[in-house]
Legacy VTK file of the C-alpha trace (Angstrom):
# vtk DataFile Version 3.0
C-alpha trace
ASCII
DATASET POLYDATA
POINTS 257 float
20.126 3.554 -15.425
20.162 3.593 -19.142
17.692 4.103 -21.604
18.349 0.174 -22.585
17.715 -0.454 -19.459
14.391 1.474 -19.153
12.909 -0.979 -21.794
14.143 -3.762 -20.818
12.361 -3.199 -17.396
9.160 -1.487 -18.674
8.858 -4.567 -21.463
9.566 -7.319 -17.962
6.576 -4.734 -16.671
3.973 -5.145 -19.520
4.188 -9.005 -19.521
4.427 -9.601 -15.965
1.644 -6.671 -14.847
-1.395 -8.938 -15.437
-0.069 -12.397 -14.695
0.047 -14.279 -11.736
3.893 -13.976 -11.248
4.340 -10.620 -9.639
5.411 -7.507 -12.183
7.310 -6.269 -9.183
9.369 -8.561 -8.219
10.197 -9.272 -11.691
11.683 -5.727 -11.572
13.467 -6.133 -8.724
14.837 -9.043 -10.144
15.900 -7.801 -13.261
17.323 -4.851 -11.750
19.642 -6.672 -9.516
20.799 -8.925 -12.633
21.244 -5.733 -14.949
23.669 -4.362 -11.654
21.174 -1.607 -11.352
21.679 -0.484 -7.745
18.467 0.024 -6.415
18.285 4.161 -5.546
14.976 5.723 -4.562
14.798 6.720 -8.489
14.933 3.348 -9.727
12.541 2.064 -6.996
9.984 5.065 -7.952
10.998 4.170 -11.684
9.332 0.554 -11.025
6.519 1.634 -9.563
5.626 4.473 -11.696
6.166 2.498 -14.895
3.460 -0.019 -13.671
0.832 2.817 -14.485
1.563 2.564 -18.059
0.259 -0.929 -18.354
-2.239 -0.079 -16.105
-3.301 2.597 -18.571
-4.097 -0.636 -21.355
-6.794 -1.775 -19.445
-8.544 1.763 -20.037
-7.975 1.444 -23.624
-9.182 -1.999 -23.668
-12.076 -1.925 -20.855
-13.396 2.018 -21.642
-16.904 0.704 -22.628
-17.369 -0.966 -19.488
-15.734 0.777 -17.094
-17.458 4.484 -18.587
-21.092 2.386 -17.951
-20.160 0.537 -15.216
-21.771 2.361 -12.353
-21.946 -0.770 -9.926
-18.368 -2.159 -11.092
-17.057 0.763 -9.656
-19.044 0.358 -6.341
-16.954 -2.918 -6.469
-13.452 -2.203 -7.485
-14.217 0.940 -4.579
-14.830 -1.280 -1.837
-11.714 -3.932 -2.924
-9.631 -1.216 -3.057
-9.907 -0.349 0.522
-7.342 -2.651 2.401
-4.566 -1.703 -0.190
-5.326 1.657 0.396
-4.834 1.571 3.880
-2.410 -1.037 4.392
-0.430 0.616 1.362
-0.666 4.160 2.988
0.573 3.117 6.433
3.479 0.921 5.278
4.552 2.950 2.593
8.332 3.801 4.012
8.203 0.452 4.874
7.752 -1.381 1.644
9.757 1.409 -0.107
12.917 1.130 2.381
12.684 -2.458 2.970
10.198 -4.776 0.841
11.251 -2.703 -2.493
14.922 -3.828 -3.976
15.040 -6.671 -1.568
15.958 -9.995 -4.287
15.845 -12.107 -1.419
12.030 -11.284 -0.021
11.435 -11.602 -3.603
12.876 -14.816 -4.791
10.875 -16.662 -1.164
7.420 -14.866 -2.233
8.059 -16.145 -5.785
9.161 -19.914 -4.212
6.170 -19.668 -1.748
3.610 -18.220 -4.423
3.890 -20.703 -6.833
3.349 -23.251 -4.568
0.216 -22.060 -2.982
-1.214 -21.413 -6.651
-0.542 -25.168 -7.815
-2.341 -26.762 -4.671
-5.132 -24.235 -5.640
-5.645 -25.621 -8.658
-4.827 -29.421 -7.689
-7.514 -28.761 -4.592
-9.813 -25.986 -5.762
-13.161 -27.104 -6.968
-15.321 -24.478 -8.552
-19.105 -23.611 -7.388
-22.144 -24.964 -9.858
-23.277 -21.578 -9.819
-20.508 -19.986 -10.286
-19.874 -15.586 -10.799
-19.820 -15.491 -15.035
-19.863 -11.439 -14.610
-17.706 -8.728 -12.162
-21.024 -7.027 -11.906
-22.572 -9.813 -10.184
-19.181 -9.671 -7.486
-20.942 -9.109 -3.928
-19.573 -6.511 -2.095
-18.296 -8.866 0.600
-16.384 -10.751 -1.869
-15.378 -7.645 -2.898
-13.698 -6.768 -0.008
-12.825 -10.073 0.380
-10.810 -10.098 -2.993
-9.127 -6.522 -2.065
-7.977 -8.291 1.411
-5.928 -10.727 -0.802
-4.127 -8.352 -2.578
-3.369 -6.311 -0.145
-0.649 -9.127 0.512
1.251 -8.082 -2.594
3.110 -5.426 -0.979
5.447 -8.044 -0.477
7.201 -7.995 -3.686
6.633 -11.295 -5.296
3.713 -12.163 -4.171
2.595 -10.828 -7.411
-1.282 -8.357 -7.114
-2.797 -10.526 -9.677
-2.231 -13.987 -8.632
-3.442 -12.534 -5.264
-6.501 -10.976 -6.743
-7.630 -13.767 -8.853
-7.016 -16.350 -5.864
-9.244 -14.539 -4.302
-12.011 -14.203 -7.105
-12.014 -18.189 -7.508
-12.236 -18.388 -3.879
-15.140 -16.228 -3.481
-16.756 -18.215 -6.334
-15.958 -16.082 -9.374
-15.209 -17.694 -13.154
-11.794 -18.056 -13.764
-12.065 -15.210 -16.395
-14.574 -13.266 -13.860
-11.499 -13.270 -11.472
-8.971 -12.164 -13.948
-11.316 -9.256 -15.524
-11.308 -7.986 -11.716
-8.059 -8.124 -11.159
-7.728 -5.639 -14.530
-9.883 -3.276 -12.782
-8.788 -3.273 -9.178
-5.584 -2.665 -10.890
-6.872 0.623 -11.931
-6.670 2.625 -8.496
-4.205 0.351 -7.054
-1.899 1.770 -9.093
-2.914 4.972 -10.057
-2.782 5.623 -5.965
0.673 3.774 -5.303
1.734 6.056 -8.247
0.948 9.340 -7.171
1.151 8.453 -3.789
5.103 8.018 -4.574
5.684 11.138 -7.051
4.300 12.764 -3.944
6.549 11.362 -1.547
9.405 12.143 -4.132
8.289 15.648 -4.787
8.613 15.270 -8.249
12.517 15.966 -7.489
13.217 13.915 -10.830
16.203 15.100 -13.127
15.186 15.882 -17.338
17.249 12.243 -18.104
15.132 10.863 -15.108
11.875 11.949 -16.630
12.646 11.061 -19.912
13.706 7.377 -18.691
9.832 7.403 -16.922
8.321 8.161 -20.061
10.065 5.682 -22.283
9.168 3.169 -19.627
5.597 4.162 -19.642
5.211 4.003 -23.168
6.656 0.657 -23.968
4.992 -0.808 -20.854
1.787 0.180 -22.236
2.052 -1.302 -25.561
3.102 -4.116 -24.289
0.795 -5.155 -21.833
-2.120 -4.307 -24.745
-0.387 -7.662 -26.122
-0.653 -9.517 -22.957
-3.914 -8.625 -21.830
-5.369 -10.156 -24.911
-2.776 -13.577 -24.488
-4.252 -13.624 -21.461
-8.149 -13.367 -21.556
-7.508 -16.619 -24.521
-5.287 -18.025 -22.015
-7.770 -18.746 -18.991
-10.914 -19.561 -20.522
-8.864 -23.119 -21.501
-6.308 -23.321 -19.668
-5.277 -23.290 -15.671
-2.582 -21.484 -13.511
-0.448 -24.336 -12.916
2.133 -23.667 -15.562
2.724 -20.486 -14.287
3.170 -21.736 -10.662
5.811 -24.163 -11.841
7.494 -20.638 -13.388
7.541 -19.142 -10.578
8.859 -22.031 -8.243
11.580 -22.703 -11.086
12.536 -19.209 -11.218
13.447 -18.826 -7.418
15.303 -21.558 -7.064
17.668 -20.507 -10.039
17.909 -17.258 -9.495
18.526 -17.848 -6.058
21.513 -20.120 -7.246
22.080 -18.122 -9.785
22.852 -14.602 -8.714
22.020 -14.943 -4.567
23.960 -17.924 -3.300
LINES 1 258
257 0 1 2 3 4 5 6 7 8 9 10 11 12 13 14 15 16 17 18 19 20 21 22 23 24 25 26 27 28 29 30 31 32 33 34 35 36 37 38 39 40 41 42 43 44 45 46 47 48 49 50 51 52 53 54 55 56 57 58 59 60 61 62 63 64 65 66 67 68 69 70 71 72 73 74 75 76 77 78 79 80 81 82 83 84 85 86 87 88 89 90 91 92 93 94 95 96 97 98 99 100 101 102 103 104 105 106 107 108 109 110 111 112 113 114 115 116 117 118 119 120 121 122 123 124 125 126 127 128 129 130 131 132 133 134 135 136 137 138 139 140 141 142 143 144 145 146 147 148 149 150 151 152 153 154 155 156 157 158 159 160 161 162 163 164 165 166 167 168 169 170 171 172 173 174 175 176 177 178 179 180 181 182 183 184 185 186 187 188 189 190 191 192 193 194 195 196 197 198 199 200 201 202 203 204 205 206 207 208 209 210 211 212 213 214 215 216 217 218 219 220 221 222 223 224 225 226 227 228 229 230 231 232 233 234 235 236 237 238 239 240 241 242 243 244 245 246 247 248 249 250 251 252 253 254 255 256
């Protein structure tokens, strides 16, 4: 991997982190149209680079999250099924799920699917949840149980997340501003979880690749997050299921067929 290819992939990261199209798979993706063969550094590379737009919601959120005793409580008890579900299959999804275009291109096809007919069928509560402190702890968990289907690459962790926030009768915005924070430990965990694994058996060139990743995916997703926030209070998901369905079939075409 070069270091063009480091931002190239950590820029696909910051845009893609927070929207409902799946950063990951848009990684994979990328990857496999750059030619980058898909070795366990590259596939820790992608994972680890996802912390640094994680990282903008901290610079972005601080004054809530430092205050936020009971948001916490929350984005605690969502976390949960990841956590275990991402602990047990970890060798799994790394070996398998990871680097797979294929898995990636149906969870893409299939994804943006499911979130048009959400928004075509969905019909919001009267009293809907306008704040994430007001999130139950049952729809909590609730939430946390949808994205624990995103370790399928593709499915995308914030489409999953915010599905499951409308669901559960959160604001459309509600839903999104959870999906920032349960993004927090999510990948924080899957993070160290992996340098773990790895042993931290990374070459100088290797590091240096993680960092310029890091750094770039963090400034961009500052840029995003913002787009975003605008984005949803007028607007609704559709477009970006019609990406995502678009997307799969060409690249499918494209570089799989």
């Amino acid at each position: 991997m070069s270091i063009l290819d480091a931002i190239i992939l950590a820029i696909v990261e910051g845009i893609t982190e927070f929207l409902p199209v799946s950063s990951t798979g848009h990684l994979i993706l990328t990857s496999n149209a750059l030619g980058i063969y898909p070795t366990d550094f590259v596939k820790s590379f992608e994972i680890i680079i996802q912390l640094g737009a994680i990282l903008a919601v901290l610079v972005l959120y601080w004054r809530t999250l430092i205050k936020g005793t009971e948001v916490w409580k929350k984005i605690f008890i969502a976390f949960i099924p990841t956590a275990v579900i991402g602990l047990t299959l970890y060798k799994f999804i790394k070996s398998f799920l990871l680097g797979n275009p294929l898995i990636t291109v149906l969870a893409l096809l299939i994804g943006g699917i499911i979130l048009i007919l959400i928004e075509n069928f969905y019909k919001p509560k009267i009293d809907q949840v306008e704040n994430v402190e007001k999130i139950s702890y049952k729809n909590a968990f609730l939430i946390g149980l949808c994205q624990s289907v995103s370790i399928i690459p593709g499915v995308s962790r914030a489409g999953a997340t915010i599905i499951g926030g409308m669901l559960t009768g959160a604001k459309r915005s509600t839903a999104v501003e959870f999906s920032f924070f349960l993004a927090l430990p999510t990948m924080f965990a899957a993070t160290a979880l992996d340098i773990r694994q790895s042993s931290l058996a990374f070459s100088q060139n290797e590091i240096f690749l993680i960092l310029t990743g890091l750094l770039t995916s963090f400034l961009v997703a500052l840029l995003v997050i913002k787009f975003f926030i605008k984005y949803v209070q007028t607007n609704s998901f559709i477009p970006f299921g019609i990406y995502r369905i678009l997307l799969a079939i060409l690249y499918y075409f494209i570089f799989l067929n």
